[in-house]
N, C-alpha and C positions, 0 to 999 in steps of 0.2 A: 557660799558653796565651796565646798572643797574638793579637789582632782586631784586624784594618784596619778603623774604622767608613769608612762613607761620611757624605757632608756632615751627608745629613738625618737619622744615626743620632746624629752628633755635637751635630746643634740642638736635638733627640731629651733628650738626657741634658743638653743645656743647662738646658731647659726646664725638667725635672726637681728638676735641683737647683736653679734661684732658686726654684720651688714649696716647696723644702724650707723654705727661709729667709723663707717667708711664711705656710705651715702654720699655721692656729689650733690649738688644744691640745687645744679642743673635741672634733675630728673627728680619725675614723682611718681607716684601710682594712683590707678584707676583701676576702677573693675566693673567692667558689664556680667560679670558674672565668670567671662575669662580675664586674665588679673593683666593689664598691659603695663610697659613701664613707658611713660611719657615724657619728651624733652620740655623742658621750659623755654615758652616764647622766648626774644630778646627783648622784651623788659623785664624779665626773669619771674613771671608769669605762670601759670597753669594757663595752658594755649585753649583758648575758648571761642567758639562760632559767635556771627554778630548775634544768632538764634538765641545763646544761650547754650548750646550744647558744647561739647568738648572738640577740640578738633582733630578728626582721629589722623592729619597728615601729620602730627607730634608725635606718633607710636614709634617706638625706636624698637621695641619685643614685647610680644605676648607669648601667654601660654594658659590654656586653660586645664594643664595636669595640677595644678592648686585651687583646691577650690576656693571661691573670691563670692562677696554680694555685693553689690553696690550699694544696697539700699539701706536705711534709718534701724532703728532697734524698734 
């Protein structure tokens, strides 16, 4: 499939990727649907419950003005 972006979709994915290339190693993301950014445990880890779930005391910022899914394709 092919997508004509418009400008500010293009600044959009600019933006993006120089993020990529500036990313600490530290920090990851998650998304319950609002997109958080996450610290890395100290074994340098995605900090996770013994449950299995995420452990949301590693939230360093959310924001749910981007829309995020968490889920599979």
């Amino acid at each position: 499939m092919t997508h004509i972006l418009t400008k500010e979709e293009k600044r959009a994915i600019a933006q993006l990727k120089k993020l990529v290339n500036s990313w600490p190693d530290s920090l990851w993301l998650f998304s319950t649907g609002i997109l958080h950014v996450m610290r890395k445990d100290s074994s340098g880890h995605e900090a996770c419950l013994p449950s299995g779930g995420v452990d949301p005391d590693y939230v360093v910022w959310s924001t749910g003005d981007i829309l995020s899914e968490g889920g599979g394709w």
